[in-house]
C-alpha positions as CSV (number, residue, x, y, z in Angstrom):
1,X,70.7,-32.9,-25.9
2,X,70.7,-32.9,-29.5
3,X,68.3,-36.4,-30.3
4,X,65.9,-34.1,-31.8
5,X,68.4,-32.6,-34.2
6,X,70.5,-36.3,-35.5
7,X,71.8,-36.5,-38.5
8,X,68.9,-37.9,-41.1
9,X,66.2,-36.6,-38.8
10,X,64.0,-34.5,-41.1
11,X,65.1,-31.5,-38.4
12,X,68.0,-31.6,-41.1
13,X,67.9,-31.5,-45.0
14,X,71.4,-32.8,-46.5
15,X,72.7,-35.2,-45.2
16,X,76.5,-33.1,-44.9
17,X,74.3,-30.2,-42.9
18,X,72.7,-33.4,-41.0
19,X,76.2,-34.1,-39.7
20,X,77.8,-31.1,-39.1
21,X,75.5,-28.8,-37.6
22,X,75.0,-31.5,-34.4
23,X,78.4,-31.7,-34.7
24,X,79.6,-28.2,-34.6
25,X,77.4,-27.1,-31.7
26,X,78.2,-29.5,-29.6
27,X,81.9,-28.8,-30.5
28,X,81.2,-25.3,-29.5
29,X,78.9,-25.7,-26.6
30,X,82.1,-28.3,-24.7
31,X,84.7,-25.2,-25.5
32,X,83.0,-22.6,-24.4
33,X,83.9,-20.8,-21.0
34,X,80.2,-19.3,-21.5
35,X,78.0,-22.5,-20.5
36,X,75.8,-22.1,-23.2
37,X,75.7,-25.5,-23.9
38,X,71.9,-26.9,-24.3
39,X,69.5,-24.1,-23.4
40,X,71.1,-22.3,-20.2
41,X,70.2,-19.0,-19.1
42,X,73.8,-17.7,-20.4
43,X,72.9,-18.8,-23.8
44,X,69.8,-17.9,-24.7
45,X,71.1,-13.6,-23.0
46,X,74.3,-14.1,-25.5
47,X,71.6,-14.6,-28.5
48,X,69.9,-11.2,-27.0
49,X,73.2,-9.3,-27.1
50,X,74.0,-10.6,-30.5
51,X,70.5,-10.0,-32.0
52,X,70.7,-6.4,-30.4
53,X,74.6,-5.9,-32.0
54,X,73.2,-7.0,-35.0
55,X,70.0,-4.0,-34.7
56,X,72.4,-1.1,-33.7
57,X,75.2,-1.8,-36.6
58,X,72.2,-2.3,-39.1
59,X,71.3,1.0,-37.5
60,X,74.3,3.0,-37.8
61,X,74.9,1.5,-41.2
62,X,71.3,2.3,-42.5
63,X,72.7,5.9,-41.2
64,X,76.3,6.2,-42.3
65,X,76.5,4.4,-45.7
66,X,74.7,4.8,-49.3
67,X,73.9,1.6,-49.3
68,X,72.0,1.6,-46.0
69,X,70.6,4.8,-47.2
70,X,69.0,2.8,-49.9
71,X,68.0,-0.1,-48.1
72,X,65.7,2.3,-45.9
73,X,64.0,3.6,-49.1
74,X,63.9,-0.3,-50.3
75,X,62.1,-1.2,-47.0
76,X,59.7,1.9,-46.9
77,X,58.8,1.2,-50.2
78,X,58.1,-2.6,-49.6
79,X,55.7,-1.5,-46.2
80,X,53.9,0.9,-48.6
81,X,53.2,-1.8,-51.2
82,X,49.8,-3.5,-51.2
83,X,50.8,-6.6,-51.4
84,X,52.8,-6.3,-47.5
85,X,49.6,-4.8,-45.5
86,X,47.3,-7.5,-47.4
87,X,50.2,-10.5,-46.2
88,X,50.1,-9.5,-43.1
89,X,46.6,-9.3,-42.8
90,X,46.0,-12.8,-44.4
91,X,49.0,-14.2,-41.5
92,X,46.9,-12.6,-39.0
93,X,43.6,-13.7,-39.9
94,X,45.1,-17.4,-40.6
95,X,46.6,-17.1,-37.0
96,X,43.3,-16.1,-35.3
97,X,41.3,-19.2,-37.3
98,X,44.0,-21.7,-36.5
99,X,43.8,-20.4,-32.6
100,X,39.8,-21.3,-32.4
101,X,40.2,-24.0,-35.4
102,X,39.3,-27.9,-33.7
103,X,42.1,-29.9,-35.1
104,X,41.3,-33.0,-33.4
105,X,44.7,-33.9,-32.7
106,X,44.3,-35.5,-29.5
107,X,45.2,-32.8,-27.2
108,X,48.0,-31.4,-29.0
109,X,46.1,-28.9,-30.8
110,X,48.9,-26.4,-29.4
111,X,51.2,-27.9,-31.1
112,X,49.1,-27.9,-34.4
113,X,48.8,-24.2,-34.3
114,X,52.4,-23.9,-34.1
115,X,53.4,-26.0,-36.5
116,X,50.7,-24.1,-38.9
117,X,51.8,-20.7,-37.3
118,X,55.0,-21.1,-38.9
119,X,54.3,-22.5,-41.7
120,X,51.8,-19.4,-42.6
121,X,54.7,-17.1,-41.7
122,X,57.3,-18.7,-44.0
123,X,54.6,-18.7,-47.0
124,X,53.9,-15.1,-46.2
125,X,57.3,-13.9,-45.7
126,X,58.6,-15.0,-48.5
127,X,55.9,-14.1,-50.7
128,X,56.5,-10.6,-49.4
129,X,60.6,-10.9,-50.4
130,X,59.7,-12.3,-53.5
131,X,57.3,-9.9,-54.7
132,X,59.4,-7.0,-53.4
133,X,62.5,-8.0,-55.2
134,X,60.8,-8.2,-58.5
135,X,59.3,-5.2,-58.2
136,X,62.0,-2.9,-56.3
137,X,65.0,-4.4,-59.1
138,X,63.7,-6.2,-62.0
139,X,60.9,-3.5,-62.7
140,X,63.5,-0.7,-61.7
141,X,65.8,-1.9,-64.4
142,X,63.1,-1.9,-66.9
143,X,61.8,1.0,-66.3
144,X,65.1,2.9,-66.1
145,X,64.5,3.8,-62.6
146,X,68.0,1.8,-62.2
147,X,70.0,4.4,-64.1
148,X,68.6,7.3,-62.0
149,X,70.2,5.8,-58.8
150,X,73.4,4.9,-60.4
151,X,74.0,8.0,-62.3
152,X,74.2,9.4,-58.6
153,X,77.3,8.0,-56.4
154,X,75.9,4.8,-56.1
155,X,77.2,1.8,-58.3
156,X,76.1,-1.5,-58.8
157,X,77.2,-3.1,-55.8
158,X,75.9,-0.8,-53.8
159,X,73.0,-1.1,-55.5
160,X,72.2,-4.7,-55.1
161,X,73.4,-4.7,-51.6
162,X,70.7,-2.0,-50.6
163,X,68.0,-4.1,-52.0
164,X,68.3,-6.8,-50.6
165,X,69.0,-5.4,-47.3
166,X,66.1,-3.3,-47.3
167,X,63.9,-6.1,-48.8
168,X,65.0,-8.0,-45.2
169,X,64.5,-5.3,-42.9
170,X,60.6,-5.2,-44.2
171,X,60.3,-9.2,-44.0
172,X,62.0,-8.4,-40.4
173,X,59.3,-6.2,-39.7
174,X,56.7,-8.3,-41.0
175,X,58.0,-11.4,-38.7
176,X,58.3,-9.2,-35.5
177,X,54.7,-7.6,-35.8
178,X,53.3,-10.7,-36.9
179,X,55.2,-12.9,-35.0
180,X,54.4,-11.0,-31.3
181,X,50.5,-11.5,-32.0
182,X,51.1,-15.1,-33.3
183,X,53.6,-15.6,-29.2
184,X,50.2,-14.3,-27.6
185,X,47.7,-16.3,-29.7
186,X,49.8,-19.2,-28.8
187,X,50.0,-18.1,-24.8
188,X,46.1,-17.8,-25.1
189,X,45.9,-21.3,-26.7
190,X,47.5,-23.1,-24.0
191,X,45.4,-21.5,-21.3
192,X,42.4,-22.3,-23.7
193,X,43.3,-25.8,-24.4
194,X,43.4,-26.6,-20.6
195,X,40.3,-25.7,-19.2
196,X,38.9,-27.5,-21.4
197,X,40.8,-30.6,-19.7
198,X,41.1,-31.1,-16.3
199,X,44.0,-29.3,-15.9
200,X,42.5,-25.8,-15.7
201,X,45.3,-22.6,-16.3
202,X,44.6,-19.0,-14.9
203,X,46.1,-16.8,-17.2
204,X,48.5,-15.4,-14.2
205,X,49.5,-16.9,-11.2
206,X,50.7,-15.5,-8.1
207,X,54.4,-16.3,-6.8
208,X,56.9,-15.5,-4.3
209,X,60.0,-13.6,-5.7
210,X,62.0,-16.3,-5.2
211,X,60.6,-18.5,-7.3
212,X,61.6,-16.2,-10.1
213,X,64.8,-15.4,-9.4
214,X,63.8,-11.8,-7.4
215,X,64.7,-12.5,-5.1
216,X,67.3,-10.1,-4.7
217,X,65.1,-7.0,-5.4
218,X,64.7,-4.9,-2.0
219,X,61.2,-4.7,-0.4
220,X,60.1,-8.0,-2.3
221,X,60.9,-10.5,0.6
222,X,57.9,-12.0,1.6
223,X,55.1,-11.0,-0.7
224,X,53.4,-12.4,-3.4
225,X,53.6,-11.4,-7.3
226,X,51.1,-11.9,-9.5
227,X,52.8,-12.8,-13.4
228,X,51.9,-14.4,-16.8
229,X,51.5,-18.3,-16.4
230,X,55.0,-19.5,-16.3
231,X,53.7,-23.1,-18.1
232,X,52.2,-20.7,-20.5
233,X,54.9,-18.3,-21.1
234,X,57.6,-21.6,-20.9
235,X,55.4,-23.4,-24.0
236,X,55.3,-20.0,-25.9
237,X,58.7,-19.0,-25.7
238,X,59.5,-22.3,-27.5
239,X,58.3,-20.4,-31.1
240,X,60.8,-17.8,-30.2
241,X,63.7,-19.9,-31.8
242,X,61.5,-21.1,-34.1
243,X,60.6,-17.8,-35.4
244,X,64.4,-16.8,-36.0
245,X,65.0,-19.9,-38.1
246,X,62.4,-18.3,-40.3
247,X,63.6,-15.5,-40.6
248,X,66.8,-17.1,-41.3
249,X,65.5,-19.4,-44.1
250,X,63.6,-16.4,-45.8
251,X,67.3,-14.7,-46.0
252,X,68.7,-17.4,-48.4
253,X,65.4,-17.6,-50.7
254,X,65.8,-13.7,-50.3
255,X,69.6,-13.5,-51.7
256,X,68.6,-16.2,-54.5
257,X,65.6,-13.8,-55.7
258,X,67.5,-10.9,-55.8
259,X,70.1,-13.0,-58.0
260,X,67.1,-13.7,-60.2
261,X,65.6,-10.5,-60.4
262,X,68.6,-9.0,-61.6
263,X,67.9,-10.6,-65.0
264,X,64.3,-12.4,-64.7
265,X,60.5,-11.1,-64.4
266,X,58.9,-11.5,-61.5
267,X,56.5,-14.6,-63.2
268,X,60.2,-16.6,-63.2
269,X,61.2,-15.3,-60.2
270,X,58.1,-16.5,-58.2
271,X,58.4,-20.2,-60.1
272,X,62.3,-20.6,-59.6
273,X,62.1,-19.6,-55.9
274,X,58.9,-21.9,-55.1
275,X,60.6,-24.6,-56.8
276,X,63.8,-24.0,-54.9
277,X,61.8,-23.8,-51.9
278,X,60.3,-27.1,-52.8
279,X,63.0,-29.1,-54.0
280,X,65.5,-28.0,-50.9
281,X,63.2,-29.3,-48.6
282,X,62.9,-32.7,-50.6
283,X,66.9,-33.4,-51.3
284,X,67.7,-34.6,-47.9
285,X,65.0,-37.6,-47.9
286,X,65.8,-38.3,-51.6
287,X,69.7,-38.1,-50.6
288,X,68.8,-40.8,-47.9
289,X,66.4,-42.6,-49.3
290,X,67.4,-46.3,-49.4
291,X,65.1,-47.9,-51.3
292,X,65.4,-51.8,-52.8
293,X,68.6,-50.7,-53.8
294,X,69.5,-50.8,-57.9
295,X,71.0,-48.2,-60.0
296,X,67.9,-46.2,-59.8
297,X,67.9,-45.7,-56.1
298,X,72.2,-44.8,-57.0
299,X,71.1,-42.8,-59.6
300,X,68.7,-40.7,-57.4
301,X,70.7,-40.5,-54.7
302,X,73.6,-38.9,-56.8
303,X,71.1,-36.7,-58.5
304,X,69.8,-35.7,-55.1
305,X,73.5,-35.2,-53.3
306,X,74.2,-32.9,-56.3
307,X,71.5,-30.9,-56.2
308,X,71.6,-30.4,-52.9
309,X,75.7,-29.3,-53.0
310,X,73.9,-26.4,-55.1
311,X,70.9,-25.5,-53.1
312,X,70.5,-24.4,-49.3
313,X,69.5,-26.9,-46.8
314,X,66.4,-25.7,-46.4
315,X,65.2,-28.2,-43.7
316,X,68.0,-27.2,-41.3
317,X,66.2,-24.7,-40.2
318,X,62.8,-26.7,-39.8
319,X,61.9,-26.4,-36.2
320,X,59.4,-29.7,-36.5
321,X,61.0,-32.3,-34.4
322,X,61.9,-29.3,-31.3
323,X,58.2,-28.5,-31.4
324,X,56.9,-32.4,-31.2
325,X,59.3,-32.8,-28.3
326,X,58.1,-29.5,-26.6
327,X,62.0,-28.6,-26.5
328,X,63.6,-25.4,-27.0
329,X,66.1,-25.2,-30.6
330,X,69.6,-24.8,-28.4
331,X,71.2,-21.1,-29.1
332,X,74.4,-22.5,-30.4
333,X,72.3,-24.3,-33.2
334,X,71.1,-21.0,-33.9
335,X,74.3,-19.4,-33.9
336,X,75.8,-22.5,-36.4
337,X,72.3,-21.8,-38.5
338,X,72.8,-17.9,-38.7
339,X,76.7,-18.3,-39.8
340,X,75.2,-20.9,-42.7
341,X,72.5,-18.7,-43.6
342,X,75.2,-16.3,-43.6
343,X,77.9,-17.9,-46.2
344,X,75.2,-19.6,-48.5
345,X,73.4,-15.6,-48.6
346,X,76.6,-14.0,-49.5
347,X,78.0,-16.7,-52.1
348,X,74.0,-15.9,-53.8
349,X,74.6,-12.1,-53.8
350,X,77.8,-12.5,-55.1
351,X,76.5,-14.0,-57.8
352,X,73.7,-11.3,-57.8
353,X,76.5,-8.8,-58.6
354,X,78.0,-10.5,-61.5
355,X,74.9,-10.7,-62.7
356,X,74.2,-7.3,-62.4
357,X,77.7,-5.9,-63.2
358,X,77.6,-6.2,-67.2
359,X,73.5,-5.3,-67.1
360,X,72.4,-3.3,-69.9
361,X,70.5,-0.4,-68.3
362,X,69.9,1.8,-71.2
């Protein structure tokens, strides 16, 4: 179940993530009374009721708390910004061009457009939490715009904890609008793709009730449905997963550039997350890399293993190898990528606040 996701697969960036991730899920997936092992039904409805937890307590805290009070004035203020409507409109041109785009790949040109669909979204969505954390904190602090908020009861904390939440509630609206037209450019692709082989796709299909588990519904018995393409709908849903690992990977380079922007301009801030972006993909072939062997291969290796102690596993939440395989990312991998993403986005903003803490705003 989890080939596509072994340890030094490039599904994985260090090579301690590489191990334990597999490791963990599986772990989880054999205790569990919930059968979510692999990609069951069960598993894939617990990630909807944790993703809809996770939406009504961001909810009631956005309502209840000053800090969710100022992360809905972050996120309005990042949706007004230029920079957002023109990101999203770049994605979704990219998207479109990529759709009708010949990539002469042999008749996997489906699999192309997701593998540049995602890639455009990550590039865009972090652009977007870049740029807004420069602007929304750095140039807040230097224009004094800082000491208006905190003279009221807000302090520092609070402060950077808004920010950054409201900086990921914009990127989370980004992803969702952008991401929905991306699932039905890919749904049209496939049905595209195949009539132009001799497999030829309608884009619905009629079906008994059965077949789709309706079976059950009164006055259904016997007739026929018409629905979406379940091939279609199967081969799109496989971004799904995909989509929340990107979402998931923008929240660490998020917490780190709202640790930077607490003392950096937005020129550094754009180079130091790029480059972290960059080099956190790269550590966990340089931390395997075997070489001819020597003290240069040792010494890059030890260089790489440190530097990747310090940085987030960015590859961990590359969705690559599931996409080549035309496989599904299992929920529990999810859940063990979220918890990550989680503890390494924390430690960052708690460095944020001591960063913050002694700031001279006057």
């Amino acid at each position: 179940m989890f080939s596509a996701f072994a340890p030094g697969s490039r599904f994985l960036g260090s090579q301690w993530l590489g191990d334990a991730l597999p490791v963990l899920a599986q772990a989880g997936a054999d205790a569990s009374d919930w059968g979510v092992g692999g990609n069951s039904a069960k598993g894939w409805w617990l990630v909807a009721g944790v993703v809809a937890a996770i939406a009504v307590g961001g909810y009631v805290f956005r309502r209840t708390t000053r800090a969710g009070v100022l992360a809905a004035a972050t996120a309005k203020e990042a949706v007004r910004q230029p920079v957002f409507l023109l990101s999203a409109a770049l994605a979704v041109a990219l998207l479109v061009v990529n759709t009708f785009l010949p990539f002469f790949s042999l008749g996997e040109d489906v699999k192309m457009l997701k593998d540049t669909g995602l890639a455009t979204m990550l590039i865009v969505g972090l652009l977007v939490a870049v740029w807004t954390a420069s602007t929304t904190i750095h140039d807040e602090i230097e224009g004094r715009t800082a000491m208006t908020l905190l003279s009221k009861p807000i302090n520092r904390r609070q402060f950077v904890l808004g920010k950054y939440l409201g900086i990921l509630q914009a990127v989370g609206l980004l992803t969702i609008v952008v991401g929905a037209i991306f699932l039905g450019l890919v749904y049209y692709k496939v049905i595209y793709d195949s009539r132009e082989s001799q497999e030829k796709l309608d884009y619905t299909e009629w079906v008994q009730p059965e077949q789709i588990g309706l079976d059950w519904v009164p006055g259904l018995s016997g007739k026929e449905l018409r629905v979406p393409n379940r091939q279609a709908v199967l081969s799109t849903f496989e971004v799904v997963p995909a989509l929340m690992l990107v979402f998931l990977e923008i929240s660490v380079l998020t917490a780190i550039s709202v640790a930077i922007s607490c003392r950096l301009p937005m020129v550094v801030n754009l180079s130091v997350c790029f480059t972290v972006f960059i080099i956190g993909h790269l550590t966990g072939v340089l931390v395997l890399w075997q070489g001819d062997g020597g003290t240069l291969v040792e010494g890059v290796r030890f260089i790489a293993g440190l530097i990747a102690t310090v940085l987030p596993a960015l590859p961990a939440y590359s969705s690559e190898a599931a996409i080549a395989r035309e496989a599904l990312v299992p929920p529990e991998y999810l859940g063990w990528a979220a918890l990550y993403t989680v503890c390494y986005s924390a430690a960052a903003i708690l460095v944020a606040f001591l960063l913050f803490e002694d700031r001279d705003l006057a």
